[in-house]
N, C-alpha and C positions, 0 to 999 in steps of 0.2 A: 781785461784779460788778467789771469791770477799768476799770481808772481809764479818762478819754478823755483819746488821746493831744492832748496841747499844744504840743511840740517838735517841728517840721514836718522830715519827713528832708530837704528839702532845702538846711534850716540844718545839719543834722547833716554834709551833705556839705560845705558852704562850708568850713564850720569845720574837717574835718578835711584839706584841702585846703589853707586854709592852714599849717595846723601843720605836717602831710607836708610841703611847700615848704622852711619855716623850718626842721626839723629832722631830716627826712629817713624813710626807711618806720622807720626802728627804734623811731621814737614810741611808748609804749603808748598800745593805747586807751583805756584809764583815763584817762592824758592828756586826752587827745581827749573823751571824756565830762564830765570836769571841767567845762574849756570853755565844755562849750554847757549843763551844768548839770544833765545827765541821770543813770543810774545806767552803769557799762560795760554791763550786762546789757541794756539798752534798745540798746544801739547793738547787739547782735547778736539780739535780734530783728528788727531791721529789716535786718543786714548778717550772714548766716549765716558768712562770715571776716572778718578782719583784709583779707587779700588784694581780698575781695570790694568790700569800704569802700575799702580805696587805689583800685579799678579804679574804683568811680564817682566819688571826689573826683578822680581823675586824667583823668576821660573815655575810658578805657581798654576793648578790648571785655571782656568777660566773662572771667575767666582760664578756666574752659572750654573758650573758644573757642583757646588758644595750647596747652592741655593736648593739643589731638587730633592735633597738628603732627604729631610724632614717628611716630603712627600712618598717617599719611597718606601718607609719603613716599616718590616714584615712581610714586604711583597716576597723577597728570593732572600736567601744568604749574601754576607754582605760581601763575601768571595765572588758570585756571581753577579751581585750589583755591578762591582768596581770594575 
């Protein structure tokens, strides 16, 4: 049976929000996991990338959503893309 989790993601995100801040995305997240006391392996069950973890500590949308940019471009105005 799998442990229950105790480390609420969104200490996970605090946390690595401010370290991102303080030292910028090249952080590891091992780092980051130290921190808040977890294993790395726990921060990407909850955060399938690194990128993915920066874009919610950042408030950022989804990188997904910047990935389809390139795809997109000439279809509508980018007023109506967005």
């Amino acid at each position: 049976m799998a442990r229950p989790v105790t480390i609420q993601t969104q200490h996970i995100i605090e946390t690595a929000r401010q370290l991102f801040l303080e030292h910028g995305y090249t952080l590891p997240t091992a780092r980051i996991a130290q921190a808040v006391g977890i294993s790395e392996g726990s921060i990407f069950k909850r955060f399938e990338t690194k990128d993915a973890l920066f874009a919610a500590a950042m408030g950022l949308p989804s990188t997904e959503f910047a990935r389809s940019w390139a795809e997109r471009v000439g279809e509508e105005t980018v007023e109506t893309q967005l």
